[in-house]
FIZA-7218 format. One record per residue (C-alpha): residue number from 1; residue in one letter; chain; x negated, y negated, z negated. Coordinates in nm, 3 decimals. Example, Ala and Ser with C-alpha at 12.3 -4.5 7.8 and 13.67 -1.06 7.14 Angstrom:
BEGIN
ATOM,1,A,A,-1.230,0.450,-0.780
ATOM,2,S,A,-1.367,0.106,-0.714
This chain:
BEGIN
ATOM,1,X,A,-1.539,-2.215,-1.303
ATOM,2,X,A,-1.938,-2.244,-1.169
ATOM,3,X,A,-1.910,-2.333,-0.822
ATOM,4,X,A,-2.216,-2.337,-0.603
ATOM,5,X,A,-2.240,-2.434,-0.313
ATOM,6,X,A,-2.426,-2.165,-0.028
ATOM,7,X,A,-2.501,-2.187,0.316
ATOM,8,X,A,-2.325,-1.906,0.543
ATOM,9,X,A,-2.605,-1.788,0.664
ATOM,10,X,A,-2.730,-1.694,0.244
ATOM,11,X,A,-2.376,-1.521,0.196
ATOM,12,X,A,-2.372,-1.170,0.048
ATOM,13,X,A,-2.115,-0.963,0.021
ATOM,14,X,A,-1.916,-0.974,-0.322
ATOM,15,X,A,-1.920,-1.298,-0.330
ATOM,16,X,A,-1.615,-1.545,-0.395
ATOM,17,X,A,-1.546,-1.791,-0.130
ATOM,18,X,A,-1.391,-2.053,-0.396
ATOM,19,X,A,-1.381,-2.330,-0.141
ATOM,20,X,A,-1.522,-2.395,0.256
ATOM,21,X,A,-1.664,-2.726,0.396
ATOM,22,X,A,-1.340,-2.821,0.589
ATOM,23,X,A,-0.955,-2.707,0.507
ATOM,24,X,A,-0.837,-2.386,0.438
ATOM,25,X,A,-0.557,-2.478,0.736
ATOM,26,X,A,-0.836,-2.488,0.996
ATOM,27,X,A,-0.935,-2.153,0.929
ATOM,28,X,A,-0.800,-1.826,1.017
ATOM,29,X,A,-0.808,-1.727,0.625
ATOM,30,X,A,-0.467,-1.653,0.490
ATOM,31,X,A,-0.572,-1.716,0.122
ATOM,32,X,A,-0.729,-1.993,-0.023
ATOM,33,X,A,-1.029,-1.825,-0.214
ATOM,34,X,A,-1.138,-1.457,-0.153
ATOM,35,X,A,-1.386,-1.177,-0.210
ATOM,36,X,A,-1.655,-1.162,0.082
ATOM,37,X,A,-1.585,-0.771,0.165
ATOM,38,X,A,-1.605,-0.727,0.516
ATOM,39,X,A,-1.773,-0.880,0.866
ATOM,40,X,A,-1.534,-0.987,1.021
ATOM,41,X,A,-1.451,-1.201,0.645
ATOM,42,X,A,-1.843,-1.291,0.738
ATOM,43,X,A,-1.816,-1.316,1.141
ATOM,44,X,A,-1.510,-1.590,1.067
ATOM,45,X,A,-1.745,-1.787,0.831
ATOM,46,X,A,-2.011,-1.815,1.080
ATOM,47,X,A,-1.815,-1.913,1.343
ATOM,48,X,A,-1.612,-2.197,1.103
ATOM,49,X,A,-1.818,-2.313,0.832
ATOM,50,X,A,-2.190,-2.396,0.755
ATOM,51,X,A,-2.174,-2.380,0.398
ATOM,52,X,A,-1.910,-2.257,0.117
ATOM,53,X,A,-1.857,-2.289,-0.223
ATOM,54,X,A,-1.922,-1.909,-0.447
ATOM,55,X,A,-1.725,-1.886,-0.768
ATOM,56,X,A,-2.043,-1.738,-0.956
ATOM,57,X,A,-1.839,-1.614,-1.204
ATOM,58,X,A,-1.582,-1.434,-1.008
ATOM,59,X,A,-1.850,-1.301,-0.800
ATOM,60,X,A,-1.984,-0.922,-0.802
ATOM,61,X,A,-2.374,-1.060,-0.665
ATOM,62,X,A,-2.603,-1.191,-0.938
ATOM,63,X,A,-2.884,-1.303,-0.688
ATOM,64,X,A,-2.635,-1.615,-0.705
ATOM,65,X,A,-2.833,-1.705,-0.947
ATOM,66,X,A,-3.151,-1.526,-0.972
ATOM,67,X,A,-3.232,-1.365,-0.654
ATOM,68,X,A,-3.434,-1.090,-0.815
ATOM,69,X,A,-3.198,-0.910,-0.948
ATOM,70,X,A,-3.023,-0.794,-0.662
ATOM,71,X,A,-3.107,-0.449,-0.685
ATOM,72,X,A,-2.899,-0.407,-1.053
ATOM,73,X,A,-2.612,-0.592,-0.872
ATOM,74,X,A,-2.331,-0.382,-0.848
ATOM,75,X,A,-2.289,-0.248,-0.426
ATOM,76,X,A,-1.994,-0.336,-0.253
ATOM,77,X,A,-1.765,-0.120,-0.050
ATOM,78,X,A,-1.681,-0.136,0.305
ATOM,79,X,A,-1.295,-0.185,0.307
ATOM,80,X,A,-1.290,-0.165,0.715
ATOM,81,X,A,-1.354,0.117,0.940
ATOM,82,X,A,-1.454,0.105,1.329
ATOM,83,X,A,-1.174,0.375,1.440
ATOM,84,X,A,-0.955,0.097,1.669
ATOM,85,X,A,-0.627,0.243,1.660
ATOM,86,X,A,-0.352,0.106,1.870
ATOM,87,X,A,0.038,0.313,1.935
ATOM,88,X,A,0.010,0.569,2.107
ATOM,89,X,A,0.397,0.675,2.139
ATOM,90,X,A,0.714,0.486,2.125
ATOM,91,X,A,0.899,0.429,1.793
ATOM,92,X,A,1.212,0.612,1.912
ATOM,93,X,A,1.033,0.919,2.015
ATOM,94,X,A,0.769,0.904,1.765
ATOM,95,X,A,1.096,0.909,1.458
ATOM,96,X,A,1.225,1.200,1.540
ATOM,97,X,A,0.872,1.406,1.543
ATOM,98,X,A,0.779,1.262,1.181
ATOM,99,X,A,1.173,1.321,1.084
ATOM,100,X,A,1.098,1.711,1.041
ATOM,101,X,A,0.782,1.609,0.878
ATOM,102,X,A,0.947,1.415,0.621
ATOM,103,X,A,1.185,1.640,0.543
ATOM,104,X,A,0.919,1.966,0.519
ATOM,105,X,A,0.691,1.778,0.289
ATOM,106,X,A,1.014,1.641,0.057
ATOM,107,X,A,1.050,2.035,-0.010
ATOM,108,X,A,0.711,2.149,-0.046
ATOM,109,X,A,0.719,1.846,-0.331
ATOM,110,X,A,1.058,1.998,-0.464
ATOM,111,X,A,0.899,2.408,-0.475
ATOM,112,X,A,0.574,2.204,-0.633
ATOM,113,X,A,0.736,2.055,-0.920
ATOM,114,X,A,0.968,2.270,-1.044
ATOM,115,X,A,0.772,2.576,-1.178
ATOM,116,X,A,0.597,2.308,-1.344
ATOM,117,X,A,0.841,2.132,-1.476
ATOM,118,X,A,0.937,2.492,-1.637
ATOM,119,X,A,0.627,2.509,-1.820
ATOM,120,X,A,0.494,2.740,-1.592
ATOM,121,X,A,0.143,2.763,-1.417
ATOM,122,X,A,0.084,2.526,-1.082
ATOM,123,X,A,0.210,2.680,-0.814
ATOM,124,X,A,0.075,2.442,-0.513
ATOM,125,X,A,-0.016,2.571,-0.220
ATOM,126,X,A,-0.280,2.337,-0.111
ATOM,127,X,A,-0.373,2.460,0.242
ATOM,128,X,A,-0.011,2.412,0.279
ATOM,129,X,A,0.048,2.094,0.129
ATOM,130,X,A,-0.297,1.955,0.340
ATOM,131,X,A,-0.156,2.091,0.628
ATOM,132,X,A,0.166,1.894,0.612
ATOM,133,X,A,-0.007,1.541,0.503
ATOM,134,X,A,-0.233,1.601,0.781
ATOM,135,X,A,0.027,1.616,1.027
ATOM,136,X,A,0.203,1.316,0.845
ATOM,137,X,A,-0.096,1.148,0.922
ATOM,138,X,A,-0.120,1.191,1.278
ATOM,139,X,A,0.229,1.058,1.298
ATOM,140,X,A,0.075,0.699,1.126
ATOM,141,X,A,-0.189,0.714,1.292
ATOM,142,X,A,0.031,0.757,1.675
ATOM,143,X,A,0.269,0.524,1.547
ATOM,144,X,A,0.285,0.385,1.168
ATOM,145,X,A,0.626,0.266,1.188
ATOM,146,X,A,0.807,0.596,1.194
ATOM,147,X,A,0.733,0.690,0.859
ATOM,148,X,A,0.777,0.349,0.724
ATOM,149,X,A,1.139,0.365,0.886
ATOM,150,X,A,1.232,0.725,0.692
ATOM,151,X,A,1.077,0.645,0.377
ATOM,152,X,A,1.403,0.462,0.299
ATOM,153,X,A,1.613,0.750,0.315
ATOM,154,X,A,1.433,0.775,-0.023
ATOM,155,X,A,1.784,0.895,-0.257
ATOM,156,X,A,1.854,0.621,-0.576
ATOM,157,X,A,1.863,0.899,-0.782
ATOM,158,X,A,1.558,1.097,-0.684
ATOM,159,X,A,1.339,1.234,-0.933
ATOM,160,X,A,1.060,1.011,-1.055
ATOM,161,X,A,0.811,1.221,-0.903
ATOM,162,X,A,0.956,1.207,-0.541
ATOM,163,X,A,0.848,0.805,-0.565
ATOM,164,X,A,0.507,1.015,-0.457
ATOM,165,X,A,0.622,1.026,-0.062
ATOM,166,X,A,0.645,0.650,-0.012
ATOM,167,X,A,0.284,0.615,-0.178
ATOM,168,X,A,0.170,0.873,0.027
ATOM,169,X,A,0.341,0.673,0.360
ATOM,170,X,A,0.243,0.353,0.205
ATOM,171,X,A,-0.141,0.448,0.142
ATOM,172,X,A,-0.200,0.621,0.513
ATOM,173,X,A,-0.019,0.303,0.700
ATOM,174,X,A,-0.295,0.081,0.494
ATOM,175,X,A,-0.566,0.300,0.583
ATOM,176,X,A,-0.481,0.298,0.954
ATOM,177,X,A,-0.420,-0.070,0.935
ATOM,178,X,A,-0.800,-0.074,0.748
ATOM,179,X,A,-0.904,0.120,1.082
ATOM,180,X,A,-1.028,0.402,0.837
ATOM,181,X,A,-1.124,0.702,1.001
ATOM,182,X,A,-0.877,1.005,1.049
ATOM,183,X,A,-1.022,1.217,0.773
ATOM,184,X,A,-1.018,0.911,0.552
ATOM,185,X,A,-0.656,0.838,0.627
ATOM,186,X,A,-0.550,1.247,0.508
ATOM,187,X,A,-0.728,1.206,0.217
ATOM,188,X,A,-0.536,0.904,0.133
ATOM,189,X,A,-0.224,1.081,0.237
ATOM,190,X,A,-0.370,1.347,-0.030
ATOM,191,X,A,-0.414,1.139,-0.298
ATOM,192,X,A,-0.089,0.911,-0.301
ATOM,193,X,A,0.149,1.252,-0.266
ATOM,194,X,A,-0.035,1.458,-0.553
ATOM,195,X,A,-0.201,1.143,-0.801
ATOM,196,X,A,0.112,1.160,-1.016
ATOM,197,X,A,0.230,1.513,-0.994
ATOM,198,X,A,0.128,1.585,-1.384
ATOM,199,X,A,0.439,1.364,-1.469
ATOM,200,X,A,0.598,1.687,-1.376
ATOM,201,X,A,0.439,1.819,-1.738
ATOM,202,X,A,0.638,1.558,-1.908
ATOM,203,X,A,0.957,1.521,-2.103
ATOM,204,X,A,1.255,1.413,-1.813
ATOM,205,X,A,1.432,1.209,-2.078
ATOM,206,X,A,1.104,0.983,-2.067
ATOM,207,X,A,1.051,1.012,-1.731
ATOM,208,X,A,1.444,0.883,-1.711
ATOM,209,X,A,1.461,0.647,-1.979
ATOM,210,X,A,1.605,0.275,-1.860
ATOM,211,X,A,1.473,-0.019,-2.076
ATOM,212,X,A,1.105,-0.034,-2.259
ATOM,213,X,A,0.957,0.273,-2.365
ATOM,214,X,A,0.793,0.269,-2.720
ATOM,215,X,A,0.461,0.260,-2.779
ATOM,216,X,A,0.434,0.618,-2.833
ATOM,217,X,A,0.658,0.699,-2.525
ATOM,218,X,A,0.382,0.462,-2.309
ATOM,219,X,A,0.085,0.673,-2.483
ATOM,220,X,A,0.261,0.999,-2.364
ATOM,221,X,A,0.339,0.857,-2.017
ATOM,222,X,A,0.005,0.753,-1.968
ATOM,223,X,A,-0.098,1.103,-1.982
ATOM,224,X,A,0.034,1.199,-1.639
ATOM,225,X,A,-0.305,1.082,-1.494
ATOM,226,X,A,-0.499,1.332,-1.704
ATOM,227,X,A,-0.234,1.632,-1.615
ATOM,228,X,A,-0.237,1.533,-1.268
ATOM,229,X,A,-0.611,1.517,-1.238
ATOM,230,X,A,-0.610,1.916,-1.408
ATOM,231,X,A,-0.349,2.050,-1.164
ATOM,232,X,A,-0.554,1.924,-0.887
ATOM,233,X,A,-0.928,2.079,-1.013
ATOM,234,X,A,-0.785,2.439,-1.042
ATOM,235,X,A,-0.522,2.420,-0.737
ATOM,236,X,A,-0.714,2.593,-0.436
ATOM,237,X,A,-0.712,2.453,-0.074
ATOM,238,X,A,-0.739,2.072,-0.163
ATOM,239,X,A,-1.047,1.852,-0.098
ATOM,240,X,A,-1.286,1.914,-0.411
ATOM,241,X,A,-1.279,1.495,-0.517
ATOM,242,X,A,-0.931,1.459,-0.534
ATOM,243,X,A,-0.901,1.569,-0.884
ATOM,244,X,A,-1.113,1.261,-0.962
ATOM,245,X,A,-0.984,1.025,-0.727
ATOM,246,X,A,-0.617,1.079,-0.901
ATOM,247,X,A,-0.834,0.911,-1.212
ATOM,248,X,A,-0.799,0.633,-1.060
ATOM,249,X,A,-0.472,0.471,-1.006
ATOM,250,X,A,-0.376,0.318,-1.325
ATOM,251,X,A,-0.750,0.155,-1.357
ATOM,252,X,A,-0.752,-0.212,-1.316
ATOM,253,X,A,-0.993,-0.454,-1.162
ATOM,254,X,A,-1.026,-0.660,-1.522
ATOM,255,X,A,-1.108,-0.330,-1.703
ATOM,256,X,A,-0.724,-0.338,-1.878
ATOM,257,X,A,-0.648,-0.008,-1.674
ATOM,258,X,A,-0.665,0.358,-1.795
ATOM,259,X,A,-0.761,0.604,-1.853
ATOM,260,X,A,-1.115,0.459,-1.909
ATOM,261,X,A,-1.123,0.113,-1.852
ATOM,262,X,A,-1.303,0.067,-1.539
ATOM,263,X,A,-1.384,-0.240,-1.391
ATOM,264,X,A,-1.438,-0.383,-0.995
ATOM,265,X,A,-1.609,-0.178,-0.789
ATOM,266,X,A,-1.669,0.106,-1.057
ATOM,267,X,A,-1.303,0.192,-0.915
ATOM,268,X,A,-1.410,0.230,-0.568
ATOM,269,X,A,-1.179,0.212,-0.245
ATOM,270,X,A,-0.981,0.482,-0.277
ATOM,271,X,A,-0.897,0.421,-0.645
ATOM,272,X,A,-0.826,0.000,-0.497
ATOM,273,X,A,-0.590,0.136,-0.220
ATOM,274,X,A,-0.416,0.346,-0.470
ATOM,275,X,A,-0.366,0.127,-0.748
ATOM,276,X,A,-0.194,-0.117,-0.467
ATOM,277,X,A,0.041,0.087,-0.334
ATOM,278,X,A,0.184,0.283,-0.631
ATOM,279,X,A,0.258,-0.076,-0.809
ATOM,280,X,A,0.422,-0.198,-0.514
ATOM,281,X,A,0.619,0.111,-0.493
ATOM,282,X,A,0.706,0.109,-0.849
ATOM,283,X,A,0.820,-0.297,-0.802
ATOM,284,X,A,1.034,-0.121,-0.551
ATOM,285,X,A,1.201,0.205,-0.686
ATOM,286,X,A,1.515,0.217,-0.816
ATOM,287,X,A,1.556,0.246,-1.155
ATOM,288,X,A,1.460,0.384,-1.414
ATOM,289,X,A,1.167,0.451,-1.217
ATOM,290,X,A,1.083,0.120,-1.101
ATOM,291,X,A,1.184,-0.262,-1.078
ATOM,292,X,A,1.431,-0.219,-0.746
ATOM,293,X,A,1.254,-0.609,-0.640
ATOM,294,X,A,1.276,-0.693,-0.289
ATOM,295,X,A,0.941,-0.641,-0.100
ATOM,296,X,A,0.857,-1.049,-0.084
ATOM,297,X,A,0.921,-1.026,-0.511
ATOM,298,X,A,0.686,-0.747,-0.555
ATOM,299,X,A,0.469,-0.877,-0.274
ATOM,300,X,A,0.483,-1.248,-0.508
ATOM,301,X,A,0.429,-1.033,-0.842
ATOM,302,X,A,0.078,-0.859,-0.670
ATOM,303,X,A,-0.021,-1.214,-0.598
ATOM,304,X,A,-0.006,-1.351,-0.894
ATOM,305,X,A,-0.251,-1.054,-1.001
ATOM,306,X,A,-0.501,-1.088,-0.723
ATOM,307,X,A,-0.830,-1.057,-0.794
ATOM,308,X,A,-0.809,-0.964,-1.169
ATOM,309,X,A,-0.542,-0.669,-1.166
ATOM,310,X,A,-0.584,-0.551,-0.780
ATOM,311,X,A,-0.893,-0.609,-0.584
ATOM,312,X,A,-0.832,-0.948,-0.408
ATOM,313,X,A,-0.957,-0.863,-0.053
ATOM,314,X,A,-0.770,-0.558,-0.031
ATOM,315,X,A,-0.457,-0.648,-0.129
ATOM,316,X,A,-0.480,-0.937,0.118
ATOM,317,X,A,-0.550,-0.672,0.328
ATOM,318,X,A,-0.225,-0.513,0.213
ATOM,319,X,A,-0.044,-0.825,0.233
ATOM,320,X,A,-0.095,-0.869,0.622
ATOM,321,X,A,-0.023,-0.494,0.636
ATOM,322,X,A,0.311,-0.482,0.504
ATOM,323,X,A,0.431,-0.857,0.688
ATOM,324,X,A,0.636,-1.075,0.494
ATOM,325,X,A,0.937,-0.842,0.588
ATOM,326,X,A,0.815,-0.517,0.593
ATOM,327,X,A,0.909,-0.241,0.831
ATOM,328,X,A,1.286,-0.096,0.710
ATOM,329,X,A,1.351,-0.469,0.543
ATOM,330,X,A,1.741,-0.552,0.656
ATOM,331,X,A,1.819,-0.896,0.741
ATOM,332,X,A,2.020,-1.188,0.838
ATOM,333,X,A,1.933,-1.354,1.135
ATOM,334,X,A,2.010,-1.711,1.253
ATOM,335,X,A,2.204,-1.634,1.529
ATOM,336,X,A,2.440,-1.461,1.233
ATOM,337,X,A,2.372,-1.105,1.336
ATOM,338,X,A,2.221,-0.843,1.084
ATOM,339,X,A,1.934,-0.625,1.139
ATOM,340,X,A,1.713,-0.372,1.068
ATOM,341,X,A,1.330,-0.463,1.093
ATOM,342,X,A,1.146,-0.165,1.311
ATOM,343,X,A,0.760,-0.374,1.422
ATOM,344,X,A,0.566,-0.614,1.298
ATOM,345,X,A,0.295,-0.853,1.439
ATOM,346,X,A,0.005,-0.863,1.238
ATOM,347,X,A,-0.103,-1.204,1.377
ATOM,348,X,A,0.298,-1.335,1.340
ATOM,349,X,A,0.390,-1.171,0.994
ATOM,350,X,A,0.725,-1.394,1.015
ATOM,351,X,A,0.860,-1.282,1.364
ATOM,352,X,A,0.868,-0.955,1.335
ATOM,353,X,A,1.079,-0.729,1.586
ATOM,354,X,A,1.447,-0.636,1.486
ATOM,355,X,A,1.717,-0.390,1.534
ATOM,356,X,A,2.084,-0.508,1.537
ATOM,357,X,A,2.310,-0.338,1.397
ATOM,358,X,A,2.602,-0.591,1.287
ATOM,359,X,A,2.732,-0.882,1.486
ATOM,360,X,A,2.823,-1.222,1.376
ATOM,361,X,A,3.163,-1.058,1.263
ATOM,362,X,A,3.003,-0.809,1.043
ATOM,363,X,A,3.147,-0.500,1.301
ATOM,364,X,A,2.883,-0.262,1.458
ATOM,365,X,A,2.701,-0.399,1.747
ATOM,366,X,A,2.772,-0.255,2.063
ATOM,367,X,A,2.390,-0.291,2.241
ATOM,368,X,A,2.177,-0.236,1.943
ATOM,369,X,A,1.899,-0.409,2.090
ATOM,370,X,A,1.599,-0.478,1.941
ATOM,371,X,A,1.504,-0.870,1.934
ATOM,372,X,A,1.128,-0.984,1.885
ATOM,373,X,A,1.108,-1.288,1.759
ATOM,374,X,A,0.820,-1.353,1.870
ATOM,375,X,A,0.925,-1.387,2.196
ATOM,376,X,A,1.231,-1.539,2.091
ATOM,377,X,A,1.184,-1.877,1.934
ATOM,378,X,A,1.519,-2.029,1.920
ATOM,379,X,A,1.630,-1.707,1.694
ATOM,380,X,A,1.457,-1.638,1.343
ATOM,381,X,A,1.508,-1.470,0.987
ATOM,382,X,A,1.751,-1.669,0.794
ATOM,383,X,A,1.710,-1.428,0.464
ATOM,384,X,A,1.627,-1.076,0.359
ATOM,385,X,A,1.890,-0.891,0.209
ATOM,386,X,A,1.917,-0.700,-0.094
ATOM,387,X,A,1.801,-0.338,-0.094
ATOM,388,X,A,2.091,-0.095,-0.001
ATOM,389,X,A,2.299,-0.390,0.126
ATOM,390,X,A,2.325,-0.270,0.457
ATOM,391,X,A,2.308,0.113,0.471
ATOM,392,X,A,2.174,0.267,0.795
ATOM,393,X,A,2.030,0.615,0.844
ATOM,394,X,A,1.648,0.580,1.053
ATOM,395,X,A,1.718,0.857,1.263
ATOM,396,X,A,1.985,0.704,1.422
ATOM,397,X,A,1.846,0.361,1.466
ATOM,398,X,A,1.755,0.471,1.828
């Protein structure tokens, strides 16, 4: 590692913050070392630091070095918007609006896939399909937690391809939480429901095979992005780019992606966003679609890839997105009740609000109330439990 040391006033964006003149703990940074993306990254360096230490090599800006050459440095994307979302409807009101939502797009999927899965030509309706992901996304964007809440009434045996919903859920909730704009957060929607829809093209013994798949099997897997990226060029109704922007989820940071290797920002946002969210879903699934980890293991897994499989800043982004128990996470309290968690705090990631559902005795609990812990200091999260370990249905939660 080159480390050299810039004053904050010098700083360009794609840089690598490696180290800052006082301690990380001082600092409102959540991660020790990150990509300079966005200004408020910049507006937080200003206001704590004078100088910082840029990882040259990790860094996207050659005028590190040689401050001619900035015009053949590779441009950086804005990963925030200006939109300033806040809720706009209560979580109890807003779940049973995006409840018919949910359940409308889970059958346009199921009509989708099945003439294809026959062999037969794409039968997508994609005025149809846009118009339902654009009225999934004015449910995020009124209230984000809704959707997060019925995505896990996702079945364990559901077809690989139905693992496209919670990317879909997954990617808007990011893009509101990025303060994207409205159109921006559709197209998102867009992208994670149709970027794997070629898998329907494939053999369902592969797609349903537990254990390793053979080299061969991986080669034909790998395929799906191609397939998906055809259905979407000749399907009418859908935003011209999307075809390309399904490319783009399998791509990786370090250039070990596919299908053609890209590297950093040649992937661009939405390509970042999705490569995020479909690997945390797939640490998720069930199998023998995915890993069935816990949230904080997958969340630990993307870590430990930061900044050379996912793009650093945005999956920090991600990170304080999701909370360290995200939204739909059931848990074990201190005071020995067990709970649902419906709200998070993005500046409090471990207090987040929770639903009750058993008492101390493990029997239902009478009052149901919601507890923020937060606001409630003596009470916190003793442990997260395992995923199906306390069943509860999201449209009754309220």
């Amino acid at each position: 590692m080159y480390k050299k040391s810039i004053a904050v006033a010098d700083l360009q964006f794609g840089m690598y913050i490696a180290e800052l003149d006082r301690p990380w703990t001082e600092t409102p940074f959540v991660f020790q070392g990150f990509f300079l993306q966005s200004e408020r990254q910049l507006q937080a360096l200003r206001e704590f630091c004078r100088q910082v230490f840029v990882d040259v090599g990790r860094s996207d800006v050659r005028s590190i070095i040689a401050p001619a050459a900035t015009p053949s440095a590779t441009p950086a994307f804005a990963i925030h918007g200006n939109a300033g979302y806040t809720p706009q409807t209560e979580l109890a009101h807003e779940i049973q609006a995006a409840g018919a939502l949910y359940s409308q797009t889970c059958k346009a999927l199921e009509e989708l896939v099945q003439p294809l899965e026959k062999g037969g030509a794409a039968s997508l309706d994609g005025r149809e399909v846009q118009r339902l992901v654009n009225a999934l996304a004015d449910s995020v964007i009124r209230n984000p937690d809704a959707l997060l809440l019925l995505s896990k009434l996702r079945e364990a045996q559901a077809p690989a391809h139905a693992r496209a919903l919670q990317v879909c859920v997954y990617m808007m909730v990011f893009g509101r939480f990025l303060q994207r704009e409205p159109d921006d957060i559709r197209l998102l929607g867009l992208l994670g429901l149709l970027q794997d829809v070629g898998k329907a093209r494939l053999p369902a013994p592969l797609l349903q095979k537990h254990g390793k798949l053979t080299a061969e099997e991986s080669e034909t897997l790998k395929r799906h992005v191609e397939l998906s990226a055809h259905i979407l060029d000749i399907t009418a109704g859908l935003p011209a780019k999307l075809g390309k922007l399904a490319l783009l989820h399998h791509e990786r940071q370090d250039g070990s992606g596919y299908p053609r290797g890209l590297r950093g920002y040649q992937i661009g946002l939405h390509g970042s966003i999705a490569a995020i969210c479909d690997a945390y879903d797939a640490l998720l699934a069930p199998p023998p679609y995915g890993e069935a980890q816990s949230p904080a293991d997958a969340i630990k897994q993307l870590v430990r890839e930061r900044g050379t499989v996912f793009h650093g800043p945005l999956l920090e982004q991600f990170i304080r997105c999701m909370g360290a128990f995200p939204v739909g996470s059931a848990v074990e309290l201190t005071s020995g009740d067990y709970g649902v968690v419906v709200g998070e705090h993005v500046s409090q990631r471990l207090k987040p609000k929770v639903r009750v559902l058993l008492d101390q005795a493990g029997k239902l609990a009478r009052s149901r109330q919601v507890i923020d812990l937060a606001t409630e200091p003596q009470i916190r999260i003793r442990r997260a439990l395992e995923q199906g370990q306390l069943a509860f249905d999201p449209r009754r939660l309220f």
